[in-house]
N, C-alpha and C positions, 0 to 999 in steps of 0.2 A: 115581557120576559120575566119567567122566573127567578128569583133572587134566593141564592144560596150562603148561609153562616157558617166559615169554618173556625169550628174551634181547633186551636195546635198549638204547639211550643213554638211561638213566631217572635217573638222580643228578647229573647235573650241574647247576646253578644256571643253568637257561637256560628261558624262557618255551615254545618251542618243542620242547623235549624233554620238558616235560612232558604238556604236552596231548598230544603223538603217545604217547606212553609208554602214558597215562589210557585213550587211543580203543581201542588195539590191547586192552588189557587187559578195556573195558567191550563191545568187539565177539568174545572169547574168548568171554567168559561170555554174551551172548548168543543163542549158538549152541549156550546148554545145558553148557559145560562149566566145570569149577573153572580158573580162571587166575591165575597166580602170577607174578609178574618175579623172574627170577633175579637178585638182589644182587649182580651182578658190578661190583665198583668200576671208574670207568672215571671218568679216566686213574690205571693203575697205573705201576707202573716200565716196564711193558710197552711204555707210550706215551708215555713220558718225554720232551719236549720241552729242549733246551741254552739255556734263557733268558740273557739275558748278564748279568752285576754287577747295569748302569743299568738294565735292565728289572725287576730282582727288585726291586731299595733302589727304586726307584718307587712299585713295586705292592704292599710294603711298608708303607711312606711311607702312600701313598693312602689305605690300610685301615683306618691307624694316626688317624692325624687326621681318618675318618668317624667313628670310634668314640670319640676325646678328644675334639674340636672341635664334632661336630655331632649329642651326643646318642645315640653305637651303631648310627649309621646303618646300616653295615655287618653289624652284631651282628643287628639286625630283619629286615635281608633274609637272611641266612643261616635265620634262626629262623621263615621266612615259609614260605620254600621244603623246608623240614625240614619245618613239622606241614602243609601239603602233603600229602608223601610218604607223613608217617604217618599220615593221614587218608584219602588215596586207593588209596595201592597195597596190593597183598597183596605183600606181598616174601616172599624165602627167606630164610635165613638168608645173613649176609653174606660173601665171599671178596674177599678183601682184594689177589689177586693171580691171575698166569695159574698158576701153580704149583697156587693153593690149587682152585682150581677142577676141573684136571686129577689132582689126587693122591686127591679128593675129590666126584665130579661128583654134582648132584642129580640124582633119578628122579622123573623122570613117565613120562606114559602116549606124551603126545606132547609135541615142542620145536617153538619158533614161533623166529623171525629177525625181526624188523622192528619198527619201521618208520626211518626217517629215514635219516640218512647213516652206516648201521652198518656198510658196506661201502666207505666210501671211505676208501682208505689212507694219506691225511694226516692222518685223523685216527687210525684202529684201526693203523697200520701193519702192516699183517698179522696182525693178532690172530686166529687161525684160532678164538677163542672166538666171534665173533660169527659166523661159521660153523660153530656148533656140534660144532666136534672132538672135543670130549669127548664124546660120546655116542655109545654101544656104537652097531655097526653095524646092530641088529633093532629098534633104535626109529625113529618117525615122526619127521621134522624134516620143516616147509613154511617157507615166508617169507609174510609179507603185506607188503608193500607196501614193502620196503627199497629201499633208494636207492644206487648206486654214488657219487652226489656228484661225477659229470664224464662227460661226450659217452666219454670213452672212457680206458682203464685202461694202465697203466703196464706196461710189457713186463715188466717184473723181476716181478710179482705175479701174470699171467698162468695161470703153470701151475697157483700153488697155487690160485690162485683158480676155476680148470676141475675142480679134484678137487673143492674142496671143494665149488664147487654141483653136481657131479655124484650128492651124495647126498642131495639132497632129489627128496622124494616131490612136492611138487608146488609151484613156483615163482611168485611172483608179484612186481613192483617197480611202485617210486613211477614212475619216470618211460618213456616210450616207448627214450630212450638205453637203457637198463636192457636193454629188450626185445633189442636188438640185443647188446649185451653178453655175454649170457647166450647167446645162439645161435651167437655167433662163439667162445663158449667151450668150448661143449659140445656147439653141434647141437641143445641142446633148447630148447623151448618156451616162454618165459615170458609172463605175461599180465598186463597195468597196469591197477593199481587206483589208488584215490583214497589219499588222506593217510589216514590214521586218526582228526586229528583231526574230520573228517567224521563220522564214525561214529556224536559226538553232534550234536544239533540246537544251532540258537540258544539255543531254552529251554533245555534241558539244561546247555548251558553257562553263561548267563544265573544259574542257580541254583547253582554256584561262584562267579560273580563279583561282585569286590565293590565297590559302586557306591562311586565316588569322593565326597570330601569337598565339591569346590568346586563351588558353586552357578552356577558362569560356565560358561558354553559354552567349547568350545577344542578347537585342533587338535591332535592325535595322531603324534607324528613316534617310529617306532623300527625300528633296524635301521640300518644304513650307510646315508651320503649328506655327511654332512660340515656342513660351511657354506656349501655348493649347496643342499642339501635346507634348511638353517637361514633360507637369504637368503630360498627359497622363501615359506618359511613365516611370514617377519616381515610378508614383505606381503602376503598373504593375513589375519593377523590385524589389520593394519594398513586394510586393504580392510573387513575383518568386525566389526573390534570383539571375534575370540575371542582367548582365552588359549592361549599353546601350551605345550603339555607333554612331557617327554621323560622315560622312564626309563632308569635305569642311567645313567652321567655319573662323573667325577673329582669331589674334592672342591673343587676349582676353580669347576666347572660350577656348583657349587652356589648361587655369590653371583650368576651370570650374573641378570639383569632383564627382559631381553627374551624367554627361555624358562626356562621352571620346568622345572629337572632334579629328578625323584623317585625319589631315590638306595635308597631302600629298600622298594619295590614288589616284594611276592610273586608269586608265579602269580595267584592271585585280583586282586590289585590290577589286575596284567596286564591282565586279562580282564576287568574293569570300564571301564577307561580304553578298550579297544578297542570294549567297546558302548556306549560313552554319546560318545565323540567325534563334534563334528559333519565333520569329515572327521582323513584319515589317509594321511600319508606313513607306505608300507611298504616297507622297505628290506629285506625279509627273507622265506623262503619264508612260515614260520608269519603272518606278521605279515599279509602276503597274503592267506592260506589265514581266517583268522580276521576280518578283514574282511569278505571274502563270505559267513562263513557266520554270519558279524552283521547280513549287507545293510547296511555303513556305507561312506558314500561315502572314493572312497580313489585314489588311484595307486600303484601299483608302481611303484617307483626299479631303477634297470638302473644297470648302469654298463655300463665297453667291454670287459667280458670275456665271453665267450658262456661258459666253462664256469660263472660265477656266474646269470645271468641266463636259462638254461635250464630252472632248478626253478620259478621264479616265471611263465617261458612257459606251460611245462607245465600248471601249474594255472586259469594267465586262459582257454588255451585250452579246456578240457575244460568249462568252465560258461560259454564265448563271452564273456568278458571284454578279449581279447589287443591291444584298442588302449587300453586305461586304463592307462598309460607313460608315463613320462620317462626321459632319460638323463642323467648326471651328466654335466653340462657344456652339455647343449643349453642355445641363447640361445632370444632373444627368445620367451620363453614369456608369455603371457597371461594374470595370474592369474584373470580374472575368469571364464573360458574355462575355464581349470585346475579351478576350485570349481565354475562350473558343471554341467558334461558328467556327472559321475558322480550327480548328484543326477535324474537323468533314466533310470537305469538301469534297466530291467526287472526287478527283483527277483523274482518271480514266475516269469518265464520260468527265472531263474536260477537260483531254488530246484526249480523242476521239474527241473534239468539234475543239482543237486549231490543229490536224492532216488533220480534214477536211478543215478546213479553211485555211491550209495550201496550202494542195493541190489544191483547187479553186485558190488561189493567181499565184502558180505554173503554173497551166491551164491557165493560163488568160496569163501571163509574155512568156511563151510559141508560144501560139496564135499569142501576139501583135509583139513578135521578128521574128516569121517565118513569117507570111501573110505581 
C-alpha cells in the first residue's frame, strides 16, 4: 500500500484544525492509501510573531490563574486536545523546526498540502514547507482542498508562491478566490472542493463527540462577534428560556452569569456542544462548516471585512445556504425572526448538496492520488 504525507495546520489547539486535519487524513485512507501527517511544528521560529510585554504578562497571567484558581482549567484543555491527536492522527515522527525538516525530510510515496489556511501568509509567512519544498523533484505532491485565506495575495510572496505551486501534479483549493489565484500565478488549473471536514458524515462525527453535561437546552455562540453577537444571544435565551454557552473565554469570563464560558472544552467537547445546540451563532469558517454538517440551526456572523467573510460565503453558498447572515453591527434585528428562519431549513435538500460535493471532492482526491 501506498503511503501518503500530509502536510497541514494539525497541532495547534484550535477546533477547526482539527477536524480539517482528521477529514484530509480519513479521506487519504479512503481512497486505499496509508496516510500520515507530517509532525511539522507549527508556529516554529519560522512563524514567530513580536508579541509586546502586556500581551505576553496577560496571556501569562490568564493561564496562570485557570490552572491556580479554577481547578487546571487550562492544563484539561491542553490534555483534551493532546489525547485527541494521539487518538486520531498517524503522525510522523516530530521536527521541531524549518531546518529540521529540510536537513532531514520524510519519504513517502506521495505528499498532500491541505487543507485550511496553509497557504495564507499571515499565518505561514512564507514557509515554503507547506509547499512541500522539501521534497526531491520525482516525487508526487497534490493539494486537497488548501485555502490562500484572502480574495488575493500579497506582491512580495507572489513569485515564490508561482514556483512553488508550479510543482504540483495536480492542484485543488478550498475556495473559488483560490481558483483565480492559482491561474493568475501560473496559468494553470485549479479545481474547488469542499472543506475536509465534510469528508465525515454527521454520524461519523457524532461518534467523536461528546455529549455535553447539562440537561438544559442552550444556545451555541463561537468564533468572533463580541458583545453584538453576546447582546444577540441574551435575548434570544431571554425569548427561549435556553442557556447560552461559549467556549474558550479569559479567566474573567469565567464568573460571567448570563453566559457560561467553558474554558476547557476539547475537540470532542467541541463537537458535542455543536450537535446538541438548539441554535448557533458561528463566527467562524469550521464553526459554520460543522453546523450544516449537523443540520443545527445556526447564523453565520460576518463582520465588514470581505477578506474574513469570504470562507464562510464560500461554504453557505455551495450547499444554498448564503442568506443565514448577520453583520456585526446590523440594527434592528428580530430575534424571534433570527430563531425562527433556520429551523425551517431544508435539511434534506442540503445534505443531498454537501453528498455531492462530497463525492466530487472524493473524485478529484482519487484521480490526483492514482494518475
Amino acid at each position: 500500500m501506498k503511503k501518503v504525507g500530509i502536510i497541514t495546520l494539525h497541532g495547534i489547539h484550535n477546533y477547526g484544525s482539527f477536524i480539517q486535519a482528521y477529514g484530509t487524513q480519513v479521506a487519504v485512507e479512503r481512497c486505499g492509501y496509508e496516510a500520515e501527517i507530517i509532525n511539522y511544528r507549527y508556529p516554529n521560529s519560522f512563524h514567530k510573531l513580536n508579541k509586546s510585554l502586556r500581551s505576553s504578562l496577560f496571556h501569562f497571567i490568564n493561564i496562570l490563574l485557570k490552572d491556580l484558581l479554577l481547578g487546571g482549567k487550562n492544563y484539561l484543555l491542553n490534555k483534551r486536545y493532546n489525547d485527541c491527536f494521539k487518538e486520531y492522527y498517524n503522525l510522523s515522527k516530530e521536527y521541531y523546526s524549518y531546518e529540521a525538516i529540510h536537513n532531514d525530510p520524510p519519504q513517502y510515496d506521495i505528499y498532500l498540502a491541505g487543507s485550511d489556511q496553509i497557504w495564507r501568509h499571515f499565518f505561514t509567512k512564507g514557509d515554503g514547507t507547506f509547499f512541500m519544498d522539501f521534497v526531491s523533484k520525482e516525487k508526487k505532491i497534490i493539494s486537497f482542498s488548501s485555502s490562500f485565506g484572502r480574495l488575493s495575495l500579497n506582491d512580495f510572496y507572489k513569485e515564490k508562491y508561482a514556483n512553488w505551486l508550479r510543482r504540483f501534479q495536480h492542484l485543488s483549493v478550498r475556495e473559488p478566490s483560490g481558483v483565480d489565484i492559482v491561474q493568475s500565478l501560473t496559468g494553470q488549473d485549479a479545481i474547488c472542493t469542499i472543506d475536509p471536514s465534510f469528508m465525515l458524515t454527521k454520524e461519523e462525527w457524532g461518534e467523536i463527540a461528546k455529549v455535553p453535561k447539562t440537561k438544559r437546552k442552550f444556545i451555541f455562540i463561537y468564533g468572533f462577534g463580541g458583545e453584538y453577537v453576546d447582546n444577540l444571544a441574551k435575548q434570544m435565551g431571554i425569548f427561549t428560556g435556553y442557556d447560552i454557552i461559549r467556549t474558550n473565554g479569559n479567566f474573567l469570563d469565567y464568573f460571567k452569569r448570563d453566559i457560561h464560558y467553558v474554558l476547557d472544552a476539547g475537540p470532542k467537547e467541541w463537537l458535542g456542544y455543536i450537535q446538541n445546540a438548539e441554535f448557533i451563532f458561528a463566527g467562524s469558517f469550521h464553526g459554520t462548516a460543522l453546523a450544516i454538517n449537523f443540520n443545527r440551526p445556526f447564523v453565520a456572523v460576518y463582520n465588514d471585512k470581505q477578506d474574513h467573510n469570504f470562507r464562510q460565503e464560500n461554504i453557505l453558498n455551495q450547499v444554498g445556504l448564503n442568506g443565514y447572515t448577520i453583520t456585526i453591527g446590523e440594527k434592528n434585528i428580530d430575534i424571534y425572526k433570527l430563531l425562527d428562519k433556520p429551523q425551517h431549513i431544508d435539511w434534506i435538500k442540503v445534505n443531498k448538496q454537501i453528498a455531492i460535493k462530497r463525492e466530487c471532492a472524493m473524485r478529484y482526491l482519487r484521480e490526483a492520488l492514482d494518475n
